[in-house]
N, C-alpha and C positions, 0 to 999 in steps of 0.2 A: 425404663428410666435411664438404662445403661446408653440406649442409643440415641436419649435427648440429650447427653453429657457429651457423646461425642458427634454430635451433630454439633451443637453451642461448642466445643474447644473449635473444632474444622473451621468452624464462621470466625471465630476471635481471630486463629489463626489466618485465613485469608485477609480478614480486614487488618492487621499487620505487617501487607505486603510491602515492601521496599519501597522508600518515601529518597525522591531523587530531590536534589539542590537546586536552585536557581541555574545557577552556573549550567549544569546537568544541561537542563530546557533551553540554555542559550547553545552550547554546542552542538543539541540536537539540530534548535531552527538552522545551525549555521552550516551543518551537514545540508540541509532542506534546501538551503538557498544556493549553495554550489550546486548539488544539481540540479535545481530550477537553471542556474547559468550552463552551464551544461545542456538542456535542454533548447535555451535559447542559441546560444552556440552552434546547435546541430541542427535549427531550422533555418542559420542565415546560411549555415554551411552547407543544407541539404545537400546541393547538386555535386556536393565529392562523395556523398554516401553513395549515393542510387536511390530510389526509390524503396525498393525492398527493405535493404539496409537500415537506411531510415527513420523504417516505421518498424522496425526489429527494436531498433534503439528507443525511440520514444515509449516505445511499449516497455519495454525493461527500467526507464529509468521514470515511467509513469508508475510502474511496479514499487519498485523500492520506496517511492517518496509515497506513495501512500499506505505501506506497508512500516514506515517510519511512523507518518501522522499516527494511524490506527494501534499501534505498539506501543508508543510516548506518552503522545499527547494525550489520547484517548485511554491511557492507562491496560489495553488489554494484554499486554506482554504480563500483568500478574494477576491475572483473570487464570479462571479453569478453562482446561484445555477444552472442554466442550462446546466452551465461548470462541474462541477460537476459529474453531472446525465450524461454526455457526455462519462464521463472516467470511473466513480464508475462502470454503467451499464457493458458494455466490459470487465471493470477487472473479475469482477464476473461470468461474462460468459466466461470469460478465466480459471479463480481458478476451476469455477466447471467443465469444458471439463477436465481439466487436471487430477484432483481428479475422475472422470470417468473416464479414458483410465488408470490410477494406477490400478486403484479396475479391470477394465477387464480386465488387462494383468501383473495383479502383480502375476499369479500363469506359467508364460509363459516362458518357457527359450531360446528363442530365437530362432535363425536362424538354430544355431548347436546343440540347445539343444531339 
């Protein structure tokens, strides 16, 4: 009985997690959209990065703004950490296949090339 009481407070208490303002989610979007400009910025700009550079940058700043969306928007920044470690892990193993198959096949011209 003792460990249905504290199972039911832990739940009350999660479902109590910190409730953000309006306001809150417009400052978020407006973080979001500076570095979307940023992004776009850095693709007219490319040819001062380099190459490498780049795709260093677009990866980190592709990093953050979805690591903003998934924390915010998606409310898991007051989720249990094992929610967390559920998505963070996948992402990362997603970021870094990706960032390997660029680096093996960025010297590659295709089909016709």
């Amino acid at each position: 009985m003792a460990n249905h009481e504290s199972t039911v407070a832990h739940h009350e208490e999660h479902a109590h997690h910190e409730e953000h303002s309006t306001a809150f989610y417009w400052k978020v979007g407006l973080v979001l959209a500076i570095v979307t400009a940023v992004e776009v910025a850095a693709f007219v700009y490319q040819d001062v990065f380099g190459h490498v550079l780049f795709l260093i940058l677009l990866f980190a700043l592709m990093i953050a703004k979805g690591a903003g969306v998934v924390m915010y928007f998606m409310h898991l920044k007051g989720d249990f950490k094992i929610f967390q470690f559920v998505f963070i892990v996948p992402f990362i193993f997603a970021v870094t296949l990706c960032l390997a198959m660029l680096t093996l096949l960025s010297g590659h011209g295709g089909i016709a090339g």
